[in-house]
C-alpha positions as CSV (number, residue, x, y, z in Angstrom):
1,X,-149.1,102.8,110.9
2,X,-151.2,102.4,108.1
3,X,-152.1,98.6,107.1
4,X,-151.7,98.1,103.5
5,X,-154.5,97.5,100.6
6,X,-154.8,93.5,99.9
7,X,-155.3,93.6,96.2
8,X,-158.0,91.0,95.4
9,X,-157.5,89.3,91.6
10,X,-160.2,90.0,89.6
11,X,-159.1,87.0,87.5
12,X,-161.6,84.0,87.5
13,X,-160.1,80.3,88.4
14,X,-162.3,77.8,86.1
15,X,-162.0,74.4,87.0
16,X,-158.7,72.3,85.9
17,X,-159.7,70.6,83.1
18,X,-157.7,67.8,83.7
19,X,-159.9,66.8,87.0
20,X,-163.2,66.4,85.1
21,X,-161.3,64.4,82.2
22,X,-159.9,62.4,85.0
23,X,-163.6,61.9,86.1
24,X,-165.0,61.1,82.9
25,X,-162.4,58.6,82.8
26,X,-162.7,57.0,86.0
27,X,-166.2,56.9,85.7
28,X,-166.4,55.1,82.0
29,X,-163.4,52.4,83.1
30,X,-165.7,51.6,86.0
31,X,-168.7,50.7,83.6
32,X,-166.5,48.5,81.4
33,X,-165.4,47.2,84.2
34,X,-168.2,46.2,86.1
35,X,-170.1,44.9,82.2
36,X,-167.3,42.9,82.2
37,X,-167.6,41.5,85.6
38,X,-171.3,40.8,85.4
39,X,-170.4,38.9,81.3
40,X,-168.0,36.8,82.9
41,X,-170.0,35.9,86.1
42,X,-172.6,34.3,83.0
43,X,-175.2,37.0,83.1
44,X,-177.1,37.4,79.4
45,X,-176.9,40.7,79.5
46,X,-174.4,42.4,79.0
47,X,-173.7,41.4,75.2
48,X,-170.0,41.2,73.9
49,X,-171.2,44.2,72.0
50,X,-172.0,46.2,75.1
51,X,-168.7,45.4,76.5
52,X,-166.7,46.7,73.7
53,X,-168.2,49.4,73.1
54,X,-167.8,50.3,77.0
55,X,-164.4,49.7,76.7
56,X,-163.6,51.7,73.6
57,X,-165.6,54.6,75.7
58,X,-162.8,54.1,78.4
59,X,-160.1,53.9,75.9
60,X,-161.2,57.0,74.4
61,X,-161.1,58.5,77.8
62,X,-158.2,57.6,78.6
63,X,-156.2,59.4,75.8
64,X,-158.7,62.4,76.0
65,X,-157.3,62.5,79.6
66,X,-154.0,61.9,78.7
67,X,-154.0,65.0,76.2
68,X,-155.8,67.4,78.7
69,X,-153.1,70.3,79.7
70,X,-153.6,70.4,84.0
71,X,-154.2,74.1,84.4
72,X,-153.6,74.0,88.3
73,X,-150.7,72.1,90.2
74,X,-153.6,70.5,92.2
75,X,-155.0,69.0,88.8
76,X,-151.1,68.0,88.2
77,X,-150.6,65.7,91.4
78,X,-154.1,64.1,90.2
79,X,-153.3,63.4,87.0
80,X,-150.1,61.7,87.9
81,X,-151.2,60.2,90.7
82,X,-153.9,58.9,89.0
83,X,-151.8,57.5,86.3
84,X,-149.7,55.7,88.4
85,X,-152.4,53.9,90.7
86,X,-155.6,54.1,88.2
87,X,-159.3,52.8,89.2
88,X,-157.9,49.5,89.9
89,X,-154.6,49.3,91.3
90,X,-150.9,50.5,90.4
91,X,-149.8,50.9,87.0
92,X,-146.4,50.2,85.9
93,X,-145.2,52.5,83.3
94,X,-146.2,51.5,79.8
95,X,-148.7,49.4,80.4
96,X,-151.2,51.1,78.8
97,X,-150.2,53.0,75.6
98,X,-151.6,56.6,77.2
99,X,-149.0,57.2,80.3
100,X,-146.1,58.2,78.2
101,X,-148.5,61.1,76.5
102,X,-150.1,61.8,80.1
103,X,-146.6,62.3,81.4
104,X,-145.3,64.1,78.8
105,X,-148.7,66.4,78.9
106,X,-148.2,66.9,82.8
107,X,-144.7,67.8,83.1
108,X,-145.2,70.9,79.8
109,X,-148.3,71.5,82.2
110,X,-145.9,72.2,85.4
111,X,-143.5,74.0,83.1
112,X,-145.8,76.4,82.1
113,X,-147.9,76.5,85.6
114,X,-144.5,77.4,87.4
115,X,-143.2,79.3,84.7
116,X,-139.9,77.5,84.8
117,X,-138.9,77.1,81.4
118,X,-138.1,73.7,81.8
119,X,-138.8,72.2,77.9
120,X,-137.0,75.1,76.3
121,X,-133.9,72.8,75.0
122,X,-135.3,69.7,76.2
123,X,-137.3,67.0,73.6
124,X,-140.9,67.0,74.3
């Protein structure tokens, strides 16, 4: 009996882009975070300057993150589970004013990933 060809894709995987917005986030809230720390602990530097503009860095982030289309079901589960927990504990829904966009960007991600169809006659 003759085994049969494995056809190999010739398509190239890039990275999901929603795991390296996800790192770029995580990595700019943990910055404002720990200026923060250090300007409430009494240390001179950082300014309140330097702190906002850290945070407005993570802000940014955030709803850069929370627009980025997961191109993978792996970047998917990341995403959300990274929305729900974040860099410093659980979230509850709404507390920050990016979740409902993340959410929203996720689940048109998992329609088209999965080719389901799910948003045709549904509000997005």
């Amino acid at each position: 009996m003759a085994k049969a060809k494995r056809k190999h894709s010739t398509r190239i995987t890039l990275p999901d882009p929603a795991l390296a917005a996800l790192d770029n986030h995580r990595k700019l809230e943990r910055m404002w975070l720990d200026l923060e720390n250090l300007e409430e602990m009494g240390s001179p530097s950082p300014t309140r300057c330097d702190v906002d503009r850290r945070h407005q860095a993570a802000e940014e982030a955030a709803l850069k993150l929370a627009e980025t289309k997961p191109t993978t079901v792996a970047g998917a589960a990341a995403m959300l589970a990274y929305i729900t927990t974040g860099p410093t504990g659980l979230f509850e829904l709404g507390e920050t004013y990016w979740h409902e966009t993340a959410f929203r960007t996720v689940v048109a991600a998992l329609a088209e990933i999965t080719g389901s169809g799910y948003l045709q006659g549904h509000a997005s």
